[in-house]
C-alpha positions, -999 to +999 in steps of 0.1 A: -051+323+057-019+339+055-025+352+096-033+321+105+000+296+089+021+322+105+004+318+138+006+277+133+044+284+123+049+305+158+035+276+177+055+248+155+087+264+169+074+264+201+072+222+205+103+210+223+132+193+204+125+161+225+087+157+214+080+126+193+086+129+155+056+131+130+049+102+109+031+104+079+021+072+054+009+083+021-008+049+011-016+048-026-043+022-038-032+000-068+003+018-077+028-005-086+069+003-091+061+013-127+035+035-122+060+070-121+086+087-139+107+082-107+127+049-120+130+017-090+142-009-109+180-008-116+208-019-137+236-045-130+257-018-109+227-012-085+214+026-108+183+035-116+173+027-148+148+037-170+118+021-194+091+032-216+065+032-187+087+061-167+091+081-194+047+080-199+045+089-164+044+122-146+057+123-107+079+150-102+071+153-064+075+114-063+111+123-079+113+156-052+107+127-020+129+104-037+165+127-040+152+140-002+153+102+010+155+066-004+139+044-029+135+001-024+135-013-058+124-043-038+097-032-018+069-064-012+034-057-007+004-084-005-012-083-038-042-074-032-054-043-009-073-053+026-046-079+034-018-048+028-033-023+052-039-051+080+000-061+077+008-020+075-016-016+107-001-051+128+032-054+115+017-093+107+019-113+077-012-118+061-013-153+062-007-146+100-037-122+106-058-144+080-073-114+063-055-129+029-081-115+006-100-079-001-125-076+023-165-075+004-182-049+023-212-071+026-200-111+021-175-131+025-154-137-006-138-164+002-140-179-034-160-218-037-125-237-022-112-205-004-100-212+032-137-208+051-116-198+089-099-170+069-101-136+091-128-120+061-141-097+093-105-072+095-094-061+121-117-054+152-122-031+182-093-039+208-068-054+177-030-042+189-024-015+159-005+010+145-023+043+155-038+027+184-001+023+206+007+058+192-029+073+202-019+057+236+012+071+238+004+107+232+000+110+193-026+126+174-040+098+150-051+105+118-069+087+089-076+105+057-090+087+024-095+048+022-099+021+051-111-014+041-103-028+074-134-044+077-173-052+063-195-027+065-213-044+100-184-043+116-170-015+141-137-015+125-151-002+093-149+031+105-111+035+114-116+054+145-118+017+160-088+007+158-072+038+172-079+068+149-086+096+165-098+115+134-116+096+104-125+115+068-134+091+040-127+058+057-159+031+055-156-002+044-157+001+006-133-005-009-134+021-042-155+056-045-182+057-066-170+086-084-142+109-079-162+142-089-178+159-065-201+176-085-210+135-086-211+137-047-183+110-047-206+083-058-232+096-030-256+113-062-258+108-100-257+141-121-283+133-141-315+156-145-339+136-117-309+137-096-311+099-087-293+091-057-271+059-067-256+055-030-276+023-031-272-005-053-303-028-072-302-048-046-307-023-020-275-023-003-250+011+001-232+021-025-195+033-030-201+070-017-169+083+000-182+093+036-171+125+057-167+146+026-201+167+023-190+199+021-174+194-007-203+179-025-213+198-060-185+218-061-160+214-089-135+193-072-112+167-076-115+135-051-078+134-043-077+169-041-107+169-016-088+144+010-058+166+006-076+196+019-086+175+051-051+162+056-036+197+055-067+209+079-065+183+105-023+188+105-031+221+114-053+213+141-020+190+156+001+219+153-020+244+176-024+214+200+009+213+200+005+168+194+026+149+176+006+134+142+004+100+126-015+111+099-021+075+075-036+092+040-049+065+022-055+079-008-083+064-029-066+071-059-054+053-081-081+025-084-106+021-107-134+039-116-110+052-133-118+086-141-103+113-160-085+141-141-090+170-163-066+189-152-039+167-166-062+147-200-040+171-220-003+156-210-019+118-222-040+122-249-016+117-283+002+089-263-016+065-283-029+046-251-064+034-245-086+059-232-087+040-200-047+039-196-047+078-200-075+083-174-052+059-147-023+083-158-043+112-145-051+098-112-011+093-111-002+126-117-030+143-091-017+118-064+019+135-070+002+168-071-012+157-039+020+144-022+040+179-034+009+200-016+013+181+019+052+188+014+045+226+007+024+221+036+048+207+060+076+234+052+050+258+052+041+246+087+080+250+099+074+211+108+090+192+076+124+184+098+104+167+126+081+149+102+090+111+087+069+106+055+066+066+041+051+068+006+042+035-012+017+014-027-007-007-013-002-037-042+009-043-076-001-018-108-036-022-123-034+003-148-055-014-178-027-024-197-027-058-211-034-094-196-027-101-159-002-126-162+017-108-191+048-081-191+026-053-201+014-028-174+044-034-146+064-040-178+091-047-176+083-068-146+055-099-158+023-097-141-003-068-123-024-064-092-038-100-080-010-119-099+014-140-082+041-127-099+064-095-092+045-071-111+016-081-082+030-080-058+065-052-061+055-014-053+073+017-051+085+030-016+101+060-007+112+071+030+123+104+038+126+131+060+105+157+048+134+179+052+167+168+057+190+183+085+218+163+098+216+184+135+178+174+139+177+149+166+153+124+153+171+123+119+199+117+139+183+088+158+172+073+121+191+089+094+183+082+060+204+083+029+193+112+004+191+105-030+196+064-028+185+038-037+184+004-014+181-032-032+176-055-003+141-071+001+120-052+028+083-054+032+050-034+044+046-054+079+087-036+085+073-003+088+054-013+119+085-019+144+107+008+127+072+036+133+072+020+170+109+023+178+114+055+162+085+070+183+095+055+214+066+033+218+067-007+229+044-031+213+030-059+239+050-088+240+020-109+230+013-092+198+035-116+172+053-090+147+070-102+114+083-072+104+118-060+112+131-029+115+142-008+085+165+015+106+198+002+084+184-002+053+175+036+053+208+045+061+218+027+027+237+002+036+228-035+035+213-051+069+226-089+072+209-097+106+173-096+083+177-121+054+154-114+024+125-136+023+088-125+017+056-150+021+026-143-002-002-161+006-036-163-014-058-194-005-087-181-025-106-174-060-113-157-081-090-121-082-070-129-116-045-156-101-067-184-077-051-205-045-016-199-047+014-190-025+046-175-035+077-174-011+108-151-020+142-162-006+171-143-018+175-150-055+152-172-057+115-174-055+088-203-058+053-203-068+031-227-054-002-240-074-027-256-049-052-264-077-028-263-112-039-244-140-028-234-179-013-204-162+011-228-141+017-253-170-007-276-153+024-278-126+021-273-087+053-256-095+069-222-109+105-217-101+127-189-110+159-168-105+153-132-100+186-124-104+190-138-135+158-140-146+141-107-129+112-107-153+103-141-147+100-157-183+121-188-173+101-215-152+134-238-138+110-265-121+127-292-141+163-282-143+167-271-108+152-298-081+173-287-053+164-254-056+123-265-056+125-283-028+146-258-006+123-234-012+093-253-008+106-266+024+112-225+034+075-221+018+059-249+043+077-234+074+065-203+068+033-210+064+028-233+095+049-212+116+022-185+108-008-206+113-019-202+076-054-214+067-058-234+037-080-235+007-100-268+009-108-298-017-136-296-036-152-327-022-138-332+013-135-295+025-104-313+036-077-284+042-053-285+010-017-283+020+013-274+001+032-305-008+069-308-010+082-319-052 
């Protein structure tokens, strides 16, 4: 082993200074901002600041990213996970690419007034992507962990459709069936007849993570198996001599969830439910996996030419408390599927994976170190900033809503970009059912198609994240300029992305947003 990083180290040094930059995006499933001990939210002078959840949390490599780069304490993802990954792979909006729910790997899921034109298929064969203009242009493409791009009929659930050179661990599910592999992943029960539960009662596949059968029986860790295959397949880029994109999705932290052993001891007197300390285990082997592909990377000699996003795909669901409450995001109100911040607000970090001011890419797209950036940014941004910084045009045709981070990383404040955010969710049931939320500045605005106890039987919820950033005052009533601004902003968003609409009960009439 030891011959053979020094030989990869020899040919690292070998690439020319003008080859493309390596990307990597460490995607973690269902990690929301308070998931770490590496605080994102801040005080009135723009600091970190910390709460309980930090301090229960254990992320030192999250931390080590973080003083190497910066931190978005307003980082937006979709709130639930298929309708992420699409925007990461098209720089799109989800209620532009349609895929506005998790994909079922076997049905749509539309819900019973869910928009019935919404894009439940993903993304398919021939779709302008992400690691499909980079495979084009000379990059090595790899995808490590969890896809969910599409059912399970569908080419695109294996990720080497949609540009990938490499795929380990990508299907369509959208969970594993276990994280042990002496459990096979979910592919075999450990029980004494050895019954195979990769198939379900009613006969359809199971949740068995794909690609990873040599690890199966052995005494391994899920995460830790992917990690292993991300490190290998680097390597392989290195003796090519390729620039990577290596998108490690990892399946971690969503539910089953499991107990880490190797970390039961650090939660156990916390006096949280059993569940909350398994969740906290997952956390702390994802760091332990981010801190190995760093080692890795400086290992390799590569860390200065490698650009490493790490976020989460949607808002926390560690099982703490009620959906709509401040409890698992707390202080933030609200968890994974909730239309409210806690849903929806994740944890992003950008960084060189080793700073040096002379390096001519971090030159080209220097980042602040240690820092901390407050404007609104979103996951469809990382698209046109992955493009530019790799040299690499998307067609003309290909609509992109994202905009490019470039001066946000630096630190400072970008005032060509505004800070609005559209969250779209024509569909039931996940928690929260038919709703749209639309962020503009300070203010935001939730938008009931179907009103409910949890919106005060209102089309309504209006609030002031600046003064109210945990959401516990509704201003509906006192503020009716404010409503219908936003609303108006809400409406022309939506129809300038050709949203689809949930439909009435009766009619299947498409239900639109109406203005207060």
């Amino acid at each position: 082993m030891k011959h053979l990083l020094l030989v990869l180290l020899a040919l690292s040094t070998t690439l020319l200074a003008s080859a493309p930059p390596n990307i990597v995006i460490m995607l973690v499933d269902d990690m929301g901002v308070m998931d770490t001990s590496l605080p994102f939210l801040t005080d009135a002078q723009g600091k970190p600041k910390r709460y309980p959840l930090n301090d229960y949390y254990r992320t030192p490599n999250m931390e080590r990213l973080a003083q190497r780069g910066i931190r978005f304490n307003n980082f937006c993802a979709m709130s639930v996970c298929s309708p992420t990954r699409i925007s990461i792979m098209t720089g799109q909006n989800a209620a532009r690419h349609r895929t506005t729910n998790w994909i079922n790997p076997d049905t749509d899921n539309a819900g019973p007034q869910g928009a019935p034109d919404w894009n439940w298929q993903g993304l398919k064969k021939g779709d302008v992507t992400l690691p499909l203009l980079l495979q084009s242009n000379g990059y090595r493409t790899i995808h490590v962990g969890k896809g969910h791009f599409a059912p399970r009929e569908f080419e695109a659930s294996n990720p080497q459709a949609i540009g990938f050179d490499i795929n380990v661990g990508g299907a369509s599910i959208g969970a594993p069936g276990s994280y042990y592999g002496k459990q096979n992943f979910g592919g075999i029960a450990t029980n004494k007849k050895g019954k195979n539960n990769n198939k379900k009662k009613d006969g359809k596949p199971g949740n068995a993570v794909p690609g990873l059968e040599k690890y199966h029986g052995q005494d391994i860790f899920l995460t830790d198996a992917l990690t292993l295959e991300a490190k290998s397949h680097i390597d392989d880029s290195v003796k090519a001599q390729k620039p990577f994109f290596l998108y490690f999705a990892q399946y971690a932290v969503h539910a089953p969830h499991q107990s880490d052993p190797r970390y039961a001891a650090h939660y156990k007197d916390s006096g949280k439910p059993e569940q909350a300390q398994n969740f906290a285990t997952l956390i702390e082997g994802m760091d332990k996996s981010l801190g190995d592909l760093l080692d890795h990377l400086d290992t390799l000699g590569i860390a200065e030419n490698t650009l490493v996003f790490f976020l989460g795909d949607n808002g926390s669901d560690a099982p703490l408390g009620h959906e709509h409450a401040v409890a698992c995001a707390a202080p933030l109100r609200g968890k994974k599927g909730s239309h409210y911040e806690g849903g929806m607000r994740v944890p992003f970090i950008a960084a060189w994976a080793k700073p040096n001011a002379s390096n001519e890419h971090q030159q080209r797209l220097p980042i602040a170190a240690n820092a901390v950036q407050s404007q609104q940014a979103a996951v469809y941004d990382m698209f046109p900033t992955i493009l530019d910084l790799a040299g690499v045009a998307s067609p003309a045709k290909h609509a992109v809503d994202g905009k490019k981070l470039d001066t946000l990383l630096t630190g400072k404040p970008d005032s060509t970009r505004g800070e609005t955010f559209l969250m779209h969710y024509p569909h039931s049931p996940h928690r929260t059912a038919y709703f749209t939320t639309y962020r503009d500045g300070d203010w935001k605005v939730i938008y009931h198609y179907f009103p409910t106890e949890v919106s005060g039987g209102s089309h309504y919820q209006l609030f002031n994240l600046k003064d109210d950033p945990f959401e516990q005052k509704d201003l509906t009533t006192t503020n009716a300029t404010e409503l219908r601004r936003l609303m108006q902003g809400l409406i022309t968003g939506l129809e300038s992305q050709n949203a689809v609409y949930p439909v009435d009960a009766q009619t299947k009439a498409p239900v639109k947003p109406l203005l207060p």
